[in-house]
RODOMI-686748 format. One record per atom (N, C-alpha, C): residue in one letter; x, z, y. Coordinates in steps of 0.05 Angstrom, whole numbers, plus 5000, padded with zeros to 4 digits. Atoms other than C-alpha are relative to their C-alpha. Last residue first. Example, Ala and Ser with C-alpha at 12.3 -4.5 7.8 and 13.67 -1.06 7.14 Angstrom:
RODOMI-686748
S498449994976;S527351434979;S498550145022;A501850004976;A524651564910;A501850005024;
END
This chain:
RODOMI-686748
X497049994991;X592748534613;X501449805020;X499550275005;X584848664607;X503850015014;X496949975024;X584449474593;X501149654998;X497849784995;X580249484660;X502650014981;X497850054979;X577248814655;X502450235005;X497650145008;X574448994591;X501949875015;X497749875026;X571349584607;X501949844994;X499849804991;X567249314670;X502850184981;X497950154985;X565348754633;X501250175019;X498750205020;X562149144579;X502449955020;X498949855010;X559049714634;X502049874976;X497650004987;X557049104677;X502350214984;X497850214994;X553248784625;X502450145015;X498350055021;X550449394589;X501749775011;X498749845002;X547649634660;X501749984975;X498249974985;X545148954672;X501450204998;X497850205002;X541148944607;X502649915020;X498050015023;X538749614616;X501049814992;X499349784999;X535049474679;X503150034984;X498050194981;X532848844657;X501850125011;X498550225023;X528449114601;X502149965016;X497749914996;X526349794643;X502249824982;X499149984980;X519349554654;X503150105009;X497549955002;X517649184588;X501250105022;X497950104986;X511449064569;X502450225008;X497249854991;X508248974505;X501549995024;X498150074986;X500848764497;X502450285013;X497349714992;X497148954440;X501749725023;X498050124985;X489048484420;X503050285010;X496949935012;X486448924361;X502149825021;X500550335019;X479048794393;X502850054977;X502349885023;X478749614412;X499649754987;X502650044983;X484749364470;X498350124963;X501950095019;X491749594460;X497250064995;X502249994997;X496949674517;X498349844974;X500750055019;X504149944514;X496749995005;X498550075022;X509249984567;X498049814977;X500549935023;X506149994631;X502149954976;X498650284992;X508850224696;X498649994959;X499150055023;X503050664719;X500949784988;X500350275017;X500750614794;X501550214972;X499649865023;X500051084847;X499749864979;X501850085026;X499050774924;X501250154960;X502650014985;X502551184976;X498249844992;X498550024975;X507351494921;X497249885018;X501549854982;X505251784854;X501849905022;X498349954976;X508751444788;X497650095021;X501449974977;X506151464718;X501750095031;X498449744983;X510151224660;X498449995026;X498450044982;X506650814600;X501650285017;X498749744998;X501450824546;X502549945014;X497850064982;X494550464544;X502650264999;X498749744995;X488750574503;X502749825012;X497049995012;X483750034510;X500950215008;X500149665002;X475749844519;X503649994987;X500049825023;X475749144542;X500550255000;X502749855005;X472148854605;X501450144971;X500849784990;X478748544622;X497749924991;X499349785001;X482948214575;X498950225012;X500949995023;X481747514570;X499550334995;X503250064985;X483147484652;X497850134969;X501349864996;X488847714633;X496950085004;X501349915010;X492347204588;X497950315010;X500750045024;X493846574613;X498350274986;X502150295001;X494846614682;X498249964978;X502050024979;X497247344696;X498349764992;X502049835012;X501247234627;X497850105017;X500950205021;X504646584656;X498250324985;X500850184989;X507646934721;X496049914977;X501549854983;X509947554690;X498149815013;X500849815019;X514047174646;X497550175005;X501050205006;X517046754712;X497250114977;X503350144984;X516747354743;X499149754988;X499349964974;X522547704687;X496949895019;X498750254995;X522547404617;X500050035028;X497649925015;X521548134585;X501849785022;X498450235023;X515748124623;X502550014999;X497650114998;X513348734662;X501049854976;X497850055025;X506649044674;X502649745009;X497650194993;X504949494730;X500749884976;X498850055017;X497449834710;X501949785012;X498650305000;X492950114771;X502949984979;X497450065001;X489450664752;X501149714999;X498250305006;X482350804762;X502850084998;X498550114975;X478051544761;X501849624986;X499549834974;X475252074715;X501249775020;X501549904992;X472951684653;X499550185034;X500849725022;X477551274648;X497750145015;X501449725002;X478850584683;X499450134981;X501749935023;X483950054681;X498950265014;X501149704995;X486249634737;X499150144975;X502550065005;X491148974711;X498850365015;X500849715005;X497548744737;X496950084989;X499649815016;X498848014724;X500150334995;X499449734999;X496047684781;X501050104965;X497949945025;X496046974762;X501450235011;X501350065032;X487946944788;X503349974981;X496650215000;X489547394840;X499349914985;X499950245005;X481447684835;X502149795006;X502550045010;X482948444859;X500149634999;X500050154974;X491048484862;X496749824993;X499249854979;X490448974804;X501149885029;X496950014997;X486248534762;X500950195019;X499950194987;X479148744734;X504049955004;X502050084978;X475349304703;X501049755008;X498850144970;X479949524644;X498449825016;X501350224997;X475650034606;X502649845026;X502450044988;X478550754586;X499949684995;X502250095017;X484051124548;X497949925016;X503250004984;X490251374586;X498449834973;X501950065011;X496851644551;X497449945013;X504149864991;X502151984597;X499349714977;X500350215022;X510851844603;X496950134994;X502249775030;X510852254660;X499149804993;X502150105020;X516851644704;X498150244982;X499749905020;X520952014766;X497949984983;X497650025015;X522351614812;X499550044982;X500050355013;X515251514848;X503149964982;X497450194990;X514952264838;X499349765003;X498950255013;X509252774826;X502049815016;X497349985003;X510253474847;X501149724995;X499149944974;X503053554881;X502749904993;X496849874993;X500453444815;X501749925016;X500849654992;X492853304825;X502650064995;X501050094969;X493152434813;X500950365018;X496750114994;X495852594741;X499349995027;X498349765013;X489453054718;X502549935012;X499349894969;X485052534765;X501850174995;X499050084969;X486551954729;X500450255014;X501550164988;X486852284651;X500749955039;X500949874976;X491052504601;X497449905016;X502650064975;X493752414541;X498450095015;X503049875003;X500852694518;X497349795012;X501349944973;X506852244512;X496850024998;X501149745009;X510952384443;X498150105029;X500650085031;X514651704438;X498250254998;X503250105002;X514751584516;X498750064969;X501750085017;X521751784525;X498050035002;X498749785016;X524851874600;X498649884972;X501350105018;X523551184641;X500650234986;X502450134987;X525751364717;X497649914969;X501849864982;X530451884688;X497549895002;X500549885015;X533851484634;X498050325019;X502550145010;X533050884677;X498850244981;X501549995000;X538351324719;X497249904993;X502149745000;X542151434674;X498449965010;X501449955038;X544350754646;X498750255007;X502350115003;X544550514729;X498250144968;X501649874985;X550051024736;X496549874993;X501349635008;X553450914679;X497950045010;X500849975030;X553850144693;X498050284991;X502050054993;X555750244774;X497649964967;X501249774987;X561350684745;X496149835003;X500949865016;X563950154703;X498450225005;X501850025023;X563449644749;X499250194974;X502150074991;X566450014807;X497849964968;X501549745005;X571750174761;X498350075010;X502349965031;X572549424736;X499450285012;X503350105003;X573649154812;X498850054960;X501449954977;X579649564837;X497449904999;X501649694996;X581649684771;X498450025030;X502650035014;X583448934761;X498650255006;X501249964979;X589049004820;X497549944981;X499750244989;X592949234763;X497850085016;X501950155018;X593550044747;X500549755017;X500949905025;X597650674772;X499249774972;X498450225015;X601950254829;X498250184971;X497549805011;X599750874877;X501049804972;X497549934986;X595850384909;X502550125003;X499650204995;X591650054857;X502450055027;X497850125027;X590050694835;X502149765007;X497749915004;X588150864904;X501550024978;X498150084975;X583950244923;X502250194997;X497450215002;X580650334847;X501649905015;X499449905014;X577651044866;X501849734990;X498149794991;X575250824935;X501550064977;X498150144975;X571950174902;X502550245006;X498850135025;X568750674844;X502949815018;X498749835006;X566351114906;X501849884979;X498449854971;X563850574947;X501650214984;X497550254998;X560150194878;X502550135034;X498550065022;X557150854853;X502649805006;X498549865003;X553951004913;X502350024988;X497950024973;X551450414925;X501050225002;X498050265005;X548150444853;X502449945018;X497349925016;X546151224866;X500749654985;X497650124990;X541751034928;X502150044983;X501550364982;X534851134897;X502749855012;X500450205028;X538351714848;X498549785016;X498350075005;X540052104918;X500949784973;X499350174975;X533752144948;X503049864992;X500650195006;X531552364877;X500649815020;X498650155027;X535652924878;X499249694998;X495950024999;X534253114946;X500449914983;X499850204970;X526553054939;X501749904996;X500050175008;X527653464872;X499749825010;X497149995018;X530454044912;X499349724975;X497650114976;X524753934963;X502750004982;X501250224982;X518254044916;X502149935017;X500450205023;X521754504860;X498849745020;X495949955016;X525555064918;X499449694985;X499350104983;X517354974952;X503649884992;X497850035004;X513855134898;X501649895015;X498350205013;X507055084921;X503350075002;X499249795023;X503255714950;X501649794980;X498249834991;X502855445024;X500750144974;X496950144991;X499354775000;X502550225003;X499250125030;X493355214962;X503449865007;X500249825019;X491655445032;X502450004971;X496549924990;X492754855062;X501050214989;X498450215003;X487354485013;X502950045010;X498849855023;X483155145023;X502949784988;X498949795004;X482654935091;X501250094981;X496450104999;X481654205081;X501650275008;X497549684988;X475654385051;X501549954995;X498149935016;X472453615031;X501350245022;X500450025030;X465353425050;X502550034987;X497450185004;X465853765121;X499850004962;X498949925030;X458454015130;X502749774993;X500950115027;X456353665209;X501750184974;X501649875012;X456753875271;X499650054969;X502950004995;X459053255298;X498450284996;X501349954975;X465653575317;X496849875003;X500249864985;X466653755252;X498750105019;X501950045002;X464953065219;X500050405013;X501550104982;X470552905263;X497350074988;X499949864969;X476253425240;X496449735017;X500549855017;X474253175164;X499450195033;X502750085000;X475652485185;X498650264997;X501650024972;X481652715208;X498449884994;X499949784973;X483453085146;X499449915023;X501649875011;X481252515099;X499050235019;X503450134986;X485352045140;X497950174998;X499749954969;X491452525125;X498049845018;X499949625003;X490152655050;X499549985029;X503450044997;X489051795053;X500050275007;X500249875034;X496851645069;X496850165011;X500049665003;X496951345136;X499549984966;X501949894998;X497550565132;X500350254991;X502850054980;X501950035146;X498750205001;X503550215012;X506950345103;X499250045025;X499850265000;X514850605118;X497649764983;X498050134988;X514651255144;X500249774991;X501250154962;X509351365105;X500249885020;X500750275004;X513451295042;X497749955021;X498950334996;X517951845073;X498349704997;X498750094983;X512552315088;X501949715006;X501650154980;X509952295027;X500649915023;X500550294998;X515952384988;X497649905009;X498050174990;X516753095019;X500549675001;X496950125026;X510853284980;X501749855017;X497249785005;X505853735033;X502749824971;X499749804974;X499653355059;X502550164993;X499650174981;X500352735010;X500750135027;X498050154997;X501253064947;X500249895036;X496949944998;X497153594961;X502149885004;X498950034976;X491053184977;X502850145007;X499450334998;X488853034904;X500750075030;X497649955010;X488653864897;X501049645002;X497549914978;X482353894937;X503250014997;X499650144984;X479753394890;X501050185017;X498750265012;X480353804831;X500549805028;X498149845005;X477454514871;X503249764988;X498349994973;X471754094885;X503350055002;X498249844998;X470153954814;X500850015030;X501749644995;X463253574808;X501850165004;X500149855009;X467752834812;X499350305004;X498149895006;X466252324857;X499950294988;X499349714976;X460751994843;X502750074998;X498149935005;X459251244814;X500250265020;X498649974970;X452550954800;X502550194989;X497049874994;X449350794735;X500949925025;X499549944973;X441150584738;X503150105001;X500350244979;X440550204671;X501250015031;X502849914994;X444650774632;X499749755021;X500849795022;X451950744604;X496549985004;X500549764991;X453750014642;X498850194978;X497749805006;X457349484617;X499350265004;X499549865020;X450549204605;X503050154996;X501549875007;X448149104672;X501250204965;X501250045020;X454048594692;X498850354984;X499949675019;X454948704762;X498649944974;X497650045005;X456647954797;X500350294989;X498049995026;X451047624774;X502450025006;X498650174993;X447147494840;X502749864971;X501750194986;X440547844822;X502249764996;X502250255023;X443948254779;X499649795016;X497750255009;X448148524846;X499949814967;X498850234990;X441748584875;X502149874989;X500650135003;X438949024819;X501149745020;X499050095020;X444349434821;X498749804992;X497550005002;X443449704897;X500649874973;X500850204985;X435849744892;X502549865004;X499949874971;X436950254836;X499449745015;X497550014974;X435550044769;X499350025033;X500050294990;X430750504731;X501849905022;X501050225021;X431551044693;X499149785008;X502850055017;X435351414735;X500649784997;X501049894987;X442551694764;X496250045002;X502050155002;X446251644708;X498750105027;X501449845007;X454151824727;X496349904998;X503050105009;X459751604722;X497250124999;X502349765028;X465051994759;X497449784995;X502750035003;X469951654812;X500250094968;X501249885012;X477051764839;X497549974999;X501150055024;X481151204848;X498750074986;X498849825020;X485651484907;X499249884968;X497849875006;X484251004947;X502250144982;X498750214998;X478250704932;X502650035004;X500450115026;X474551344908;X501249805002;X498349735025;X477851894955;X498649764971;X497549964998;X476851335018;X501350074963;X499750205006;X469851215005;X503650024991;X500150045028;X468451955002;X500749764992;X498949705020;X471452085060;X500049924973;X498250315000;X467951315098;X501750314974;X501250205024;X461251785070;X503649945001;X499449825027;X463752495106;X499849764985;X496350055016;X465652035167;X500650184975;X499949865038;X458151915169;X502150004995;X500849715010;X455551755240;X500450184976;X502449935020;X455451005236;X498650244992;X502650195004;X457850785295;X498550064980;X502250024977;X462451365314;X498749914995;X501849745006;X465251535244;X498249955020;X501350045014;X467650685237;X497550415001;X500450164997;X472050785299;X495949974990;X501749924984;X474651385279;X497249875013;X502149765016;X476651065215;X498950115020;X503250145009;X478250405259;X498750274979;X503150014969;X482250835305;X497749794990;X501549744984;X486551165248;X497649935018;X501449915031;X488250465215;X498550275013;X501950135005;X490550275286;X497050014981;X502049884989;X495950915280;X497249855015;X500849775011;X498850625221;X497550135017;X501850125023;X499749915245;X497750334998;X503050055000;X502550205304;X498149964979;X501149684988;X508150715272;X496849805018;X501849835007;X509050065233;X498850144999;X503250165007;X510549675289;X498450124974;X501649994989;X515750215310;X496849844997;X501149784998;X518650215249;X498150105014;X502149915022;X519849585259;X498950184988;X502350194994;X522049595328;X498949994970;X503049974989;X526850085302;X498749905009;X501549855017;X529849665255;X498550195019;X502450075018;X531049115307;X499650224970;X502650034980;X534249565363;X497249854973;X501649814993;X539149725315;X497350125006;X500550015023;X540949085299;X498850234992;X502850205008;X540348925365;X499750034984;X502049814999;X546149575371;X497049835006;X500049885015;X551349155323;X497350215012;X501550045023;X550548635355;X499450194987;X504150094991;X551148965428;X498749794978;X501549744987;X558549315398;X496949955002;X501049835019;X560548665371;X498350235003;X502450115021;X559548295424;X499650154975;X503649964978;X562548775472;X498749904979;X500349695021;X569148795410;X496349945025;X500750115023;X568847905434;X498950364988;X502050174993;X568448015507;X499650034968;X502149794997;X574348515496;X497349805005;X500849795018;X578248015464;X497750125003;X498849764983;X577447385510;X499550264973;X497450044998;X576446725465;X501350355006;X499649964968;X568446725455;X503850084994;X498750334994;X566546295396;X501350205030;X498550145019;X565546925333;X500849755023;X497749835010;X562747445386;X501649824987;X498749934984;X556847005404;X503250065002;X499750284997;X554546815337;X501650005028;X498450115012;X553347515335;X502249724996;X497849774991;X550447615399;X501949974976;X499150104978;X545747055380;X502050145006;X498350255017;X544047325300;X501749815029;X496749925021;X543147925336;X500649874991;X498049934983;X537647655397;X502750074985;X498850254991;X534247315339;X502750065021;X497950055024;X533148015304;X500449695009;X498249885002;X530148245367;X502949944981;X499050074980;X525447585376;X502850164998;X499250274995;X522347745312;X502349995024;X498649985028;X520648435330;X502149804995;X497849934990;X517648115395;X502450134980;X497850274985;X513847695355;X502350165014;X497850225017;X511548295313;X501449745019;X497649795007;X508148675367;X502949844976;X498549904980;X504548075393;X502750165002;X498850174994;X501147965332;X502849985019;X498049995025;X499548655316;X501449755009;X498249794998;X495948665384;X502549974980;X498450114977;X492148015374;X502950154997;X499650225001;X489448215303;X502449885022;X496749965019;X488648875318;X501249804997;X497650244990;X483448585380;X502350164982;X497849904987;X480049335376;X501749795001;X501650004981;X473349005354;X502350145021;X500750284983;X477048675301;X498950025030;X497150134992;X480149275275;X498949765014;X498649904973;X473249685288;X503249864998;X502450104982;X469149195242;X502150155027;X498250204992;X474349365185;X498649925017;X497549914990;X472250105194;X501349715002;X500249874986;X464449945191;X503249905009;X500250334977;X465049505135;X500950075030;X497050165005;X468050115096;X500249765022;X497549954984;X463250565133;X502049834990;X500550104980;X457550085096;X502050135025;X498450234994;X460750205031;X499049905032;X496350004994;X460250895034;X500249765006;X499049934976;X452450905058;X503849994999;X501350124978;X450150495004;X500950025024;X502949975004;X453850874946;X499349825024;X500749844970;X461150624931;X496549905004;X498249715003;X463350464857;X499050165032;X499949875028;X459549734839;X500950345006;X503649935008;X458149544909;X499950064979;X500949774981;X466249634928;X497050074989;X499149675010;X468249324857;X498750315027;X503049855019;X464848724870;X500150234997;X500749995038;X471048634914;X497350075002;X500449835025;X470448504997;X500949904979;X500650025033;X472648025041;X500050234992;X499849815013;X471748085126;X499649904968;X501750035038;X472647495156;X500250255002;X499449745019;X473747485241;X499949954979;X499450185028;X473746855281;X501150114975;X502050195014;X469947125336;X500549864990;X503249835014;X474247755352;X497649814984;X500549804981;X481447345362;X497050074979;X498549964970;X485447215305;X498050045023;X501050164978;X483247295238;X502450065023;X498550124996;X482947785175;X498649795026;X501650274980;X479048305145;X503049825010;X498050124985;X480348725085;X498949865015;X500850024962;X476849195033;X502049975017;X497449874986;X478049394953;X498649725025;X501349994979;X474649604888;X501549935027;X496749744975;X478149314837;X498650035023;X500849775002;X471149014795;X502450245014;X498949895017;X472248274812;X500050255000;X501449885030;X468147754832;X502150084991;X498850125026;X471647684900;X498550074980;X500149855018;X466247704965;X502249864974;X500050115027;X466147405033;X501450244981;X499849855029;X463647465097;X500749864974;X500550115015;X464447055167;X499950224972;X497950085011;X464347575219;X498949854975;X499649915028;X458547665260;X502449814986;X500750245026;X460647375326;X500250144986;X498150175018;X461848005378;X499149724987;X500150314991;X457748275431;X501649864989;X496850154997;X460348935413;X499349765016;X499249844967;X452349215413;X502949995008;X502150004973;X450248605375;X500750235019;X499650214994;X456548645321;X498649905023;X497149964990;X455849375308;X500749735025;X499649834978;X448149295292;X502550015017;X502250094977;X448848695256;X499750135018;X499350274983;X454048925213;X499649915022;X498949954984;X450949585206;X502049865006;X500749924970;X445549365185;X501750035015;X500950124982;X448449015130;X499050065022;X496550234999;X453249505099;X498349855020;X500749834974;X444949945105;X504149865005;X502050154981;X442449405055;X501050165025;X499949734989;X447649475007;X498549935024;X498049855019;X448048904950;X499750395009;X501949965028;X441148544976;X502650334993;X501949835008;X443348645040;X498650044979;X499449825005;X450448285030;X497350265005;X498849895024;X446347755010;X500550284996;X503049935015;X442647685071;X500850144971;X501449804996;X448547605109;X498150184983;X501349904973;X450747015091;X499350324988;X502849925005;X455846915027;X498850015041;X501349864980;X462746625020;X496849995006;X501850144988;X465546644960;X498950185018;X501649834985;X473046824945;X497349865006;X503050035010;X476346534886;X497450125020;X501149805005;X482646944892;X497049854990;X499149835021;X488046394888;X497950224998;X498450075027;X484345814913;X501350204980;X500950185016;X479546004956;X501449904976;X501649845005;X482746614990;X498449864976;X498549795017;X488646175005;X498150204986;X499750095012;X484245685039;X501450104976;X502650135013;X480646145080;X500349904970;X500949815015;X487446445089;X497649924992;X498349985015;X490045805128;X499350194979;X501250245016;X483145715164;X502250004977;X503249935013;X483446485188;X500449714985;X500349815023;X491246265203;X497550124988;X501350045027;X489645765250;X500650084972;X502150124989;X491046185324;X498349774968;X501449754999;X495646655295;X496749785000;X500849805023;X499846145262;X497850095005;X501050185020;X500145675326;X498650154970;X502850064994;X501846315363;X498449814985;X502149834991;X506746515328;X498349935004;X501850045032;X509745785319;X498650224991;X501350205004;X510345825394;X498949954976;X503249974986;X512546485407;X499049744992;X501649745017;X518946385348;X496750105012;X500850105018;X520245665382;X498550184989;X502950144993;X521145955447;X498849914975;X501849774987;X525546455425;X497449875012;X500649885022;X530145925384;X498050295006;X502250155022;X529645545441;X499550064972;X500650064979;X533546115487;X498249854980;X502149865006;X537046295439;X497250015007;X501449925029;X540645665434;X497950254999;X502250265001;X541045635508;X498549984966;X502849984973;X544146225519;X497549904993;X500849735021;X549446105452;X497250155019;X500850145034;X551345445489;X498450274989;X502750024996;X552145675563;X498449964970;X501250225009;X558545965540;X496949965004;X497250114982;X562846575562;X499449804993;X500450215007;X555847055539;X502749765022;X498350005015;X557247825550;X500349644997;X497449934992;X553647905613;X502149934980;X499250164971;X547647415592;X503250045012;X498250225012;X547947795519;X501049825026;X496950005005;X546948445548;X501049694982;X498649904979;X541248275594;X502850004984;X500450204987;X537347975536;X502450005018;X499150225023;X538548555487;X500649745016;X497549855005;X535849005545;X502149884995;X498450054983;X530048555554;X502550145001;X499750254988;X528048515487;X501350025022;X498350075019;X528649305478;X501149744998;X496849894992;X524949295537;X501750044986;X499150214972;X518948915509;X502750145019;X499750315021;X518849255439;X501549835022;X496949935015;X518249975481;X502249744994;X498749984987;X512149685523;X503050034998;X498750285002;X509749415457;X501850035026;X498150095022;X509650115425;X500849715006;X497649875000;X507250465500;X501949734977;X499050014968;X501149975512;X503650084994;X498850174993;X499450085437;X502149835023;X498750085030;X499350715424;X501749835000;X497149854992;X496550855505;X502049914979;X498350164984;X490850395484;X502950045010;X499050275016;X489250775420;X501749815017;X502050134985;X490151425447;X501049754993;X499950074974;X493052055407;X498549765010;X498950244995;X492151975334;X501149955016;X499550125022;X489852635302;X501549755011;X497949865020;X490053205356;X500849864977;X497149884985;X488052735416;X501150104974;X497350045013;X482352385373;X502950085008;X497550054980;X475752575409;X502550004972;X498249785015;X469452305381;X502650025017;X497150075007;X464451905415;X502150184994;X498949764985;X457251985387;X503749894999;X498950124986;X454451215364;X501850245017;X497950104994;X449751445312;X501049925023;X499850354985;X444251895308;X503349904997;X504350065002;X440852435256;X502049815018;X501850014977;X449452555238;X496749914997;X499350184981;X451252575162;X499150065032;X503450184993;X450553015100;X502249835028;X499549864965;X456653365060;X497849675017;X498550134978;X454753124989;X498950055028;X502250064973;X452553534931;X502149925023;X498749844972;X456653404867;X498149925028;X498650114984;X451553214812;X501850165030;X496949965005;X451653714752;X501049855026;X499049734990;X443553764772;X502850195001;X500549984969;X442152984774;X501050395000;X501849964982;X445253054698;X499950005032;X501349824995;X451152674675;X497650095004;X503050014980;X452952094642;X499650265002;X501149735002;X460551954612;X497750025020;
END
């Protein structure tokens, strides 16, 4: 779809200089403090754990074992950390196909990405990071390494295809501030000790099972049971860093370049998936002819020579893409357990910094709360609950089915078979409904589009809207996996990432990534599946058919329902078995 220059959405401008330093107290608190504190935590948790196995320990043996099983864990750490860039090099090369380019290149693609390489990298005093690019149209941004001067950063084609000059150069920007903040190290660090926690419980355990004296042995139990403790929060805790890292390279990236309305916009199109075609003129831009130059933007998929990508002229639409994330109960949780803030909440503190430059905030996050306080609140937390409880209704099933065959089985009602068919029959039911939730029928599912599904605040990752899309599939959904089997498709309003599912399980899944996807993108297809909303948003597919007559069937609730008919069979016939 091509618009006019006078339908285009006007975009919130930038600083006249770069390098202003922003304050982050109300969004992140302090990067060094973050860290300082989350490994200070990590590291007394260790010693804690340490302390109580010494007192409890009636054998040098289980000491000593941990003891080289703690040296071992820092040691092959470090080894890792230290030739893992050459390990992923190689990984990059083989399964994604990554090439690596100089510099120069990436100025053909985006000339101001390059500056501000170079710029960043000379006033850091860094090593420019090695670069490299996937040929493939999923837009999407990563760096990797161990210390600062053995950095990569890889791009997709997809970033210089969908983000204007200045977005993609905050993208570089923001992976420029993980390197320049030693994430690399840090993360490292934080995880070993992790590690180490869940060594200390397999020791304390191991403990408990050789030591003679009772109470020595309930102690062990007791201080396994709270390392085991200790190691889920430590991971939590490392992802409460991860998360708030991610924060200090978006701040990171607003200081140096001055434009946290661009990394905004980068965010709401790579993220979220939202972009607008649109012509911009009649001749190619300086931006499309590079990636000609190189052949990795093919000219003719495009509507008009010069096509670029906006985000959509509706403000009112995109202010409603941040509902979910700022107010749906299942945000929260799936934050609680990702590397990385949910985007609504980057958006907003990017939104607080172009603020304090002065600057036109390119998304009202006012009216965004606004709009938040008039949501259904009874329909947004009462299907939370339901759904909190259909994620655990297998183990539910099998505890209550158990309890229900321990008292048959005790009041002489039934054989000791009931104690393990009414589990199974229960665990059966339960699974048969809930696929009938997570997959409802599809035979009468309306069509839609990205951002129409993206904008309801209510959406579930449980709960499947069987939906219709129509667009172009761009590339794979793990950008250039080459036996990725998911694929991206685009519509007119935005991307969607497509989950498909072989009947024959990963192997199935395996062999159609290899064989047949690759065949498959650039075509024009209708697609029809179940749409999910969590801190990425995917559609599980069912049904995809391209404008060639190629149809692919998959199958995300095949396995599902074949376990729930097994156990509900075997389950029945143990019970009336004599």
């Amino acid at each position: 779809m091509s618009i006019s220059n006078s339908e285009l959405p006007r975009k919130a401008g930038r600083a006249k200089q770069a390098g202003a330093i922003l304050a982050t107290a109300k969004v992140a608190g302090n990067l060094a403090l973050a860290s300082s504190v989350t490994i200070a935590l990590l590291v007394g948790i260790v010693f804690s754990l340490v302390a109580a196995t010494i007192f409890i320990v009636d054998s040098s043996n289980p000491a000593l074992g941990f003891g080289l099983a703690a040296l071992f864990t820092i040691a092959f750490n470090a080894i890792v950390f230290f030739i893992s860039p050459w390990i992923m090099d190689l990984v990059q090369g083989w399964l994604y196909h990554t090439r690596w380019v100089k510099i120069e290149e990436i100025e053909r693609l985006s000339p101001e990405s390059a500056h501000t390489i170079q710029r960043i990298c000379s006033l850091k005093k860094i090593k420019q990071p090695r670069i490299g690019i996937i040929d493939d149209n999923n837009p999407t941004a990563f760096t990797y390494g161990a210390l600062p001067d053995s950095a990569r950063i890889v791009v997709s084609a997809g970033l210089f295809k969908y983000l204007d000059d200045d977005e993609a150069a905050t993208v570089y920007a923001h992976e420029l501030g993980h390197i320049v903040h030693w994430d690399f190290a840090v993360m490292t660090v934080a995880s070993t000790l992790v590690q180490i926690t869940y060594l200390l419980y397999i020791t304390i355990h191991e403990i408990g099972k050789k030591v003679n004296d009772e109470r020595a042995e309930n102690a062990a139990a007791i201080a396994a049971f709270i390392a085991y403790v200790f190691y889920i929060v430590g991971t939590y805790l490392l992802l409460y860093l991860s998360r708030t890292r991610e924060y200090f390279a978006d701040c990171f990236a607003a200081e140096q370049t001055g434009n946290p309305n661009a990394l905004s916009r980068a965010l709401v199109k790579i993220a979220y998936g939202i972009i607008q075609e649109t012509g911009k003129s009649k001749e190619p831009s300086r931006l499309m002819q590079g990636t000609r130059a190189i052949g990795i933007y093919d000219a003719k998929a495009a509507a008009t020579t010069g096509t670029a990508y906006q985000i959509t002229s509706s403000p009112e639409q995109i202010g409603r893409l941040f509902l979910w994330d700022l107010f749906n109960p299942w945000g929260w949780w799936m934050e609680l357990n990702s590397t990385h803030p949910l985007t609504g909440k980057r958006v907003r503190a990017l939104s607080n910094y172009a603020e304090q430059l002065g600057l036109e905030m390119e998304f009202d996050m006012g009216r965004v709360a606004a709009e938040g306080k008039l949501l259904d609140k009874k329909r947004l937390y009462g299907t939370f609950y339901q759904d909190v409880l259909l994620y655990g209704a297998e183990f539910i099933a099998i505890v209550i089915g158990l309890a229900i065959g321990a008292f048959l089985f005790g009041r002489g009602l039934r054989g000791v078979q009931a104690f393990f068919a009414i589990p199974l029959v229960l665990l059966g039911g339960v699974m048969l409904f809930k696929r009938s939730i997570m997959y409802p029928s599809s035979q009468n599912a309306p069509a839609s589009d990205v951002i129409t599904l993206m904008s309801d605040a209510y959406a579930s990752p449980l709960r499947g809207q069987p939906v219709q899309l129509e667009g172009t599939l761009i590339g794979r959904g793990d950008a250039g996996y080459i036996f990725g089997s998911d694929i991206m498709l685009q519509d007119k309003s935005g991307l969607m990432y497509l989950l498909y599912a072989s009947r024959w399980g990963p192997l199935g899944n395996f062999f159609f990534g290899m064989k047949r996807v690759q065949g498959l993108i650039g075509s024009e297809t209708k697609v029809k599946g179940w749409f999910r909303r969590g801190v990425a948003s995917w559609m599980d597919l069912e049904l995809l058919s391209t404008a060639n007559g190629n149809k692919v069937s998959s199958h995300p609730a095949f396995w599902g329902l074949l376990w729930s008919i097994v156990f509900l069979a075997g389950g029945t016939l143990l019970f009336f078995a004599k």
